[in-house]
C-alpha positions as CSV (number, residue, x, y, z in Angstrom):
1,X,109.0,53.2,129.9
2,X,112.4,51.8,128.3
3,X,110.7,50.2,125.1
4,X,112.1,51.2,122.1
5,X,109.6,53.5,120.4
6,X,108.9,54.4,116.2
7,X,109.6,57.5,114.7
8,X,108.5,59.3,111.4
9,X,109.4,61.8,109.0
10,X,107.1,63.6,106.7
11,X,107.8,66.5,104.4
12,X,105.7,69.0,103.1
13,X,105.8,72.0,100.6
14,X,103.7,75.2,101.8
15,X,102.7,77.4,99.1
16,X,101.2,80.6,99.3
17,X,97.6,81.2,98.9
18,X,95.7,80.9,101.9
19,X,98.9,79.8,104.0
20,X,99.7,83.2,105.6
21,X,98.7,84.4,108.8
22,X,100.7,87.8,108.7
23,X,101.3,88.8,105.5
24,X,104.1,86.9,104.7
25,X,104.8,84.3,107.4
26,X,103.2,81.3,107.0
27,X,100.3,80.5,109.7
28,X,100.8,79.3,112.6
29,X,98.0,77.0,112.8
30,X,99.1,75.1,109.4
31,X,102.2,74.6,111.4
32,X,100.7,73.0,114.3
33,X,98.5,71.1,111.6
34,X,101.8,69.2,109.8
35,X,103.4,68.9,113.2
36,X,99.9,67.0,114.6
37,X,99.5,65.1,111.2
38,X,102.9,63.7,111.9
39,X,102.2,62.5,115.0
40,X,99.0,61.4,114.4
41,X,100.3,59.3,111.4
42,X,103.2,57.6,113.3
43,X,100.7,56.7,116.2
44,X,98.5,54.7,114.1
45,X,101.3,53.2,112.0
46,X,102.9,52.1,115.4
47,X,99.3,50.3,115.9
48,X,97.8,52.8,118.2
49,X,94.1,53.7,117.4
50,X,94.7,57.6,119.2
51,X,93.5,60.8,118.9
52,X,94.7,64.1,119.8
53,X,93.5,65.0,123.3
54,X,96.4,67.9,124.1
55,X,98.8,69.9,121.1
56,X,101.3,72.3,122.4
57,X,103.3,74.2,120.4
58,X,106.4,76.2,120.5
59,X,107.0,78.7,117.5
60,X,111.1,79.0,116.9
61,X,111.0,80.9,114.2
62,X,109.0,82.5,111.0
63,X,108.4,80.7,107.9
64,X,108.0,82.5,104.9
65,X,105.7,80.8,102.6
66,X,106.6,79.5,99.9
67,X,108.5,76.9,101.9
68,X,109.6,73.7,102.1
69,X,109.3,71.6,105.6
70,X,110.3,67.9,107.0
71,X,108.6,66.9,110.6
72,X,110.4,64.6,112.5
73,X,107.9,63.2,115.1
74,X,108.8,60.6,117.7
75,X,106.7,58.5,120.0
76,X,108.0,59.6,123.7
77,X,106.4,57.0,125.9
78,X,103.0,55.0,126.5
79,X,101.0,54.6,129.6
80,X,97.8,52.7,129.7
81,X,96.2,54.3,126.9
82,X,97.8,57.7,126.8
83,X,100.8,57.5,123.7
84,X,102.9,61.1,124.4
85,X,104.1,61.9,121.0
86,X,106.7,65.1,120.1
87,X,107.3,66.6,116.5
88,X,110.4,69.0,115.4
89,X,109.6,71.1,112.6
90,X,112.5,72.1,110.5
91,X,112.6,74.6,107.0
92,X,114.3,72.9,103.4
93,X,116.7,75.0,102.0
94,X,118.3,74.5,99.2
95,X,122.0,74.6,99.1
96,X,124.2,76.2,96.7
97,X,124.8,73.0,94.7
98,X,120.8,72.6,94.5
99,X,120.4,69.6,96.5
100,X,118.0,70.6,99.3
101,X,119.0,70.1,103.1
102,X,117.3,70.4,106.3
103,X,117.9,73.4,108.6
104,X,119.1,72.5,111.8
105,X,117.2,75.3,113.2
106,X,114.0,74.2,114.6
107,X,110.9,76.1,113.7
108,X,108.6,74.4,116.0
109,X,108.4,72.3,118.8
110,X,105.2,70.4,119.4
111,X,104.3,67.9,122.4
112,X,100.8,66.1,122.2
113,X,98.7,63.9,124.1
114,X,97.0,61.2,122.0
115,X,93.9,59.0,123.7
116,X,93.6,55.4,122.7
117,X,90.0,54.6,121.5
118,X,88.2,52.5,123.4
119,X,87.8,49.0,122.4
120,X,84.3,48.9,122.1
121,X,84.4,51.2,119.9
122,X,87.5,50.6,117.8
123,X,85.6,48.4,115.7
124,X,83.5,51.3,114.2
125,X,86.8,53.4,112.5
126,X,88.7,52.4,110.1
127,X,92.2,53.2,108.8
128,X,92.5,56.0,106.8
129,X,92.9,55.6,103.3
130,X,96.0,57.9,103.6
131,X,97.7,55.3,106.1
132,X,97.4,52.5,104.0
């Protein structure tokens, strides 16, 4: 469709117990986790009550934890109930001055399919606290 659709940007600072997968790379499931979160928030903030049905992910590069992320996710299109959502995750790096910038090299790309909840059962689930 040619509607105009939301986008959102969160950040996030990995640390480094528990986050590696291979000694010294951050996991790549807590990458698809930020990257889903993202999305996730952004559907229900644009007013959709959806769930992740399908995640794909695409792994750029490494991230060595700790690190510093920002996830820009965008709301692709909407058919029916299906809301096609995509996330870019990028590393912080601060600059030589100390202000912190984003990369412009992507560490992930993620594409999801989130469902629409039924109506009759919409009524039962509340907003999260953490979207409030």
């Amino acid at each position: 469709d040619e509607t105009e659709h939301p986008t959102a940007h969160i950040v996030a600072q990995i640390g480094t117990d528990g986050t590696e997968g291979v000694p010294g790379f951050v996991h790549g499931g807590l990458t698809s986790t930020l990257a889903d979160t993202a999305m996730g928030n952004l559907a229900w903030h644009a007013g959709y009550k959806a769930f992740t049905a399908n995640l794909n992910v695409d792994f750029r590069a490494p991230l060595s934890p700790p690190a510093c992320v920002v996830v820009d996710a965008k709301i692709e299109k909407t058919e029916g109930r299906k809301v096609y959502l995509s996330a870019d995750v990028f590393e912080v790096q601060e600059m030589q001055d100390g202000t912190l910038a984003r990369s412009n090299d992507v560490v992930a790309e993620a594409t999801s399919l989130f469902i629409v909840m039924d109506k009759a059962k919409e009524t039962a689930v509340t907003t999260p606290d953490s979207l409030v």
